[in-house]
C-alpha positions as CSV (number, residue, x, y, z in Angstrom):
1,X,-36.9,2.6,91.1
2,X,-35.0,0.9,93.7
3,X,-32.2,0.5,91.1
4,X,-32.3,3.6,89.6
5,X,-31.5,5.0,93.4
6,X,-28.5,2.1,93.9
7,X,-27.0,3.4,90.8
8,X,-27.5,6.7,91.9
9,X,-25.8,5.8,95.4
10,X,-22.8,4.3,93.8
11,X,-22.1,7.6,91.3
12,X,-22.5,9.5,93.8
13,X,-20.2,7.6,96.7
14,X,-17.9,6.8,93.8
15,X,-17.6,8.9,90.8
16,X,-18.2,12.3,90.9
17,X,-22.7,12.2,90.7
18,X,-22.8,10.4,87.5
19,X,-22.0,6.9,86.0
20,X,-21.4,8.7,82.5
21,X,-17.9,7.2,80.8
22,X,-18.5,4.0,83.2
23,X,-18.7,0.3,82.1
24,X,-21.6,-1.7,84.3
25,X,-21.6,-5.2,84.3
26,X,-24.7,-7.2,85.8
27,X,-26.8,-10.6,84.9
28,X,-30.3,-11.4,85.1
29,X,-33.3,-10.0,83.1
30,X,-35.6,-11.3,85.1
31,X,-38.3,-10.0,87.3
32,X,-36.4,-7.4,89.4
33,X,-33.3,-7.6,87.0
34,X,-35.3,-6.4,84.3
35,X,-35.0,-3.0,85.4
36,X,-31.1,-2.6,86.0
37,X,-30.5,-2.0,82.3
38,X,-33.2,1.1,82.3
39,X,-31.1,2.4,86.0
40,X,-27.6,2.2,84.6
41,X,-28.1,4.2,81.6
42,X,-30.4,6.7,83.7
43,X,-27.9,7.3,85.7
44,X,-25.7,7.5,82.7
45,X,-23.5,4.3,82.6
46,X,-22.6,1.6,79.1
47,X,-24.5,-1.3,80.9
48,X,-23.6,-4.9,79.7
49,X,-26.4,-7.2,80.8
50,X,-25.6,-11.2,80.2
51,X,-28.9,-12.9,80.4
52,X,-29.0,-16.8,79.6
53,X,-33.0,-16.5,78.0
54,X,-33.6,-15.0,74.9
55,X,-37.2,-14.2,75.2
56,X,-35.9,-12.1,78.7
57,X,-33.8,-9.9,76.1
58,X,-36.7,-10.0,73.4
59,X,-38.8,-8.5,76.4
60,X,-36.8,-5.9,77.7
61,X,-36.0,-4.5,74.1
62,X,-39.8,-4.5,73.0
63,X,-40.3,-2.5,76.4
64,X,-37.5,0.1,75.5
65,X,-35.8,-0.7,78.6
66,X,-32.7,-2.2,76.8
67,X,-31.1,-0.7,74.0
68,X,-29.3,-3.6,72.3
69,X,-29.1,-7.5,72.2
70,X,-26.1,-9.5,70.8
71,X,-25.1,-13.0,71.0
72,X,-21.2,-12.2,70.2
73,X,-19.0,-11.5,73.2
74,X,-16.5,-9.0,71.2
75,X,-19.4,-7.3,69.5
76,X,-21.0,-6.5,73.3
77,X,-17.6,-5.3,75.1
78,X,-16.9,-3.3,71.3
79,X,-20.6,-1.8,71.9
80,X,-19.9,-0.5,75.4
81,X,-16.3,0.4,74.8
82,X,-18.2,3.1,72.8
83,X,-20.0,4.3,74.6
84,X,-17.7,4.2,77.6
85,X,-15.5,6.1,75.5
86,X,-18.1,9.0,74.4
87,X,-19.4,8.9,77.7
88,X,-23.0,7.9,76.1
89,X,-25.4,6.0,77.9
90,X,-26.0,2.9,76.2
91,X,-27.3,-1.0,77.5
92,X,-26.4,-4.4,75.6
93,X,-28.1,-7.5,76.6
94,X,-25.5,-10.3,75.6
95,X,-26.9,-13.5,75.3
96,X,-25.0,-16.3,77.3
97,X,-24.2,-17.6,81.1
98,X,-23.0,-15.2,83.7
99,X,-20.8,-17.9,84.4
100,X,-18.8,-18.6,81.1
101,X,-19.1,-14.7,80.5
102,X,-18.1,-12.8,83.6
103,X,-15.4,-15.3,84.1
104,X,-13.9,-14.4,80.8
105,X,-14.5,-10.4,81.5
106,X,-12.5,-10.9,84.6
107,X,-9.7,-12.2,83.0
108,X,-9.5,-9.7,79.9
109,X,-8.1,-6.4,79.6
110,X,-11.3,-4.0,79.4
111,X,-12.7,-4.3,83.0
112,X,-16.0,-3.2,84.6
113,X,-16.2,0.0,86.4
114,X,-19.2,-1.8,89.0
115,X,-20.4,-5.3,88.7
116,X,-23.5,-6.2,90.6
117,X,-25.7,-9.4,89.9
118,X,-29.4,-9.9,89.5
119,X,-29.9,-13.7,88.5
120,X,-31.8,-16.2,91.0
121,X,-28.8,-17.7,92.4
122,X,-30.7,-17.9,95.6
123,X,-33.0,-20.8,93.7
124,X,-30.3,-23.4,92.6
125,X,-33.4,-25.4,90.8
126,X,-35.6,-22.6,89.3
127,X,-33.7,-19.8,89.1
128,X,-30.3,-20.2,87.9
129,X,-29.0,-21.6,84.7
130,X,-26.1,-23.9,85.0
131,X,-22.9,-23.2,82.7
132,X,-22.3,-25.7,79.8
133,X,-25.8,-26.5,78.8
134,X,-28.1,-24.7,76.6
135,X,-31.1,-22.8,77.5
136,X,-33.4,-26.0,76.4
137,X,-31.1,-28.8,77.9
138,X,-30.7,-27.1,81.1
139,X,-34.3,-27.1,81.3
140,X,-35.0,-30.7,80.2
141,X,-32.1,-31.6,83.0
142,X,-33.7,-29.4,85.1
143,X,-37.4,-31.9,84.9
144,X,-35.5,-35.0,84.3
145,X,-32.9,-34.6,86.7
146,X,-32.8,-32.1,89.8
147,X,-29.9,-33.7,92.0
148,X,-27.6,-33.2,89.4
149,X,-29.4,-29.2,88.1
150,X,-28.8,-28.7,91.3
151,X,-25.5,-29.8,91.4
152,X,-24.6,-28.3,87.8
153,X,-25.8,-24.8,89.2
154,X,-24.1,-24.6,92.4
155,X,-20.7,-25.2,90.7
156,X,-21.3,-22.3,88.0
157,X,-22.5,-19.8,91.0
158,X,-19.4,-20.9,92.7
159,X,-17.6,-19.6,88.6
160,X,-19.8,-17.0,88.6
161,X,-19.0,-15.6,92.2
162,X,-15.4,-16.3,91.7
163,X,-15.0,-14.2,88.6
164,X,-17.0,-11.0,90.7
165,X,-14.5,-11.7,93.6
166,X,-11.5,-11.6,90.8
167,X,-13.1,-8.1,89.4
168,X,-13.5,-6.4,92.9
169,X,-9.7,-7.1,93.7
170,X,-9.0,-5.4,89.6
171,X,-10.5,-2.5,92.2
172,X,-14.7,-2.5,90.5
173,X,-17.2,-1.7,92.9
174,X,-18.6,-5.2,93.4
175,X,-22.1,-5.3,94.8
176,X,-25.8,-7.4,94.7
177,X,-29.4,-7.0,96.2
178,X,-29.0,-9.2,98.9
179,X,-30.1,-12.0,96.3
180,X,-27.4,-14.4,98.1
C-alpha cells in the first residue's frame, strides 16, 4: 500500500497522474520489496525488478504480483521497451545483482524514467548480496567468512549507489524508502 501511494506521488509530482509509457527500475524482492512490482504496474509503469534470489522471483510470480522472470539482460530491457512503448503496464523480475545490473543500465542508451531501491543495503551481512559471487557462494562466504561479506558488500553498495547517482544526473527521479 505504501508503495502503491509513492508511485502514485511520483506520477503525479512528475508525469502528468500516471506512470503509463514509463520505465521503473528498482531491486529487492524481499519483504517490503515484494510489493514494488504489484505498485508500479498499478500505477501503470513497465517495472524492471533485479533481484539476486531466485526463489524471491519464483514467489512473487506464484503470487501474481510479478508478471515476468528472466535471467537475460537484453531480453528484460526488450520486455519493458514494449511495454514502455505501448504504454502497457508490465513487471520483469531479472535475475542478477543490482550491482553488476544497474551499473550497466546507467551506462546504456535506454534509461529509466525513476529508479528507486528496495534491497537490505542497510544489513551489509544478511541483507545484501555482494557483486561477483553467486547466490550459493555468497552465502557459504557469508558463514565462512563475514569480515570479508562484509567487505565484498560494502564495495558493490558503493557500485550500486554509484550507478543510481549516474541515472539521476541522465535526469530519472532517483529515490528509496529510507532503507540507507
Amino acid at each position: 500500500e505504501h508503495q502503491i501511494e509513492t508511485f502514485a506521488a511520483c506520477a503525479a509530482k512528475y508525469f502528468g497522474g500516471t506512470l503509463a509509457g514509463r520505465f521503473l527500475l528498482t531491486a529487492g524482492l524481499g519483504g517490503m520489496g515484494g510489493a514494488q512490482p504489484l505498485a508500479a504496474t498499478m500505477n501503470g509503469a513497465a517495472c524492471l525488478v533485479v533481484e539476486v534470489d531466485r526463489d524471491r522471483i519464483e514467489k512473487r510470480l506464484h503470487t501474481h504480483y510479478l508478471d515476468r522472470m528472466t535471467e537475460d539482460f537484453d531480453e528484460a530491457l526488450s520486455l519493458i521497451r514494449e511495454a514502455k512503448t505501448k504504454k502497457q503496464p508490465l513487471s520483469v523480475g531479472l535475475l542478477g545483482n543490482a550491482a553488476d545490473i544497474i551499473p550497466k543500465i546507467a551506462s546504456g542508451k535506454f534509461l529509466p524514467d525513476i529508479v528507486t531501491d528496495q534491497t537490505s543495503a542497510h544489513d551489509t551481512l544478511n541483507g545484501y548480496v555482494p557483486a561477483g559471487l553467486s547466490y550459493k557462494k555468497a552465502l557459504n562466504l557469508r558463514k565462512k567468512n563475514p569480515k570479508k561479506y562484509v567487505r565484498l558488500a560494502q564495495a558493490s553498495i558503493a557500485e550500486h549507489v554509484q550507478a543510481m547517482l549516474k541515472l539521476l544526473k541522465k535526469g530519472a527521479i532517483v529515490f528509496d524508502y529510507g532503507n540507507n
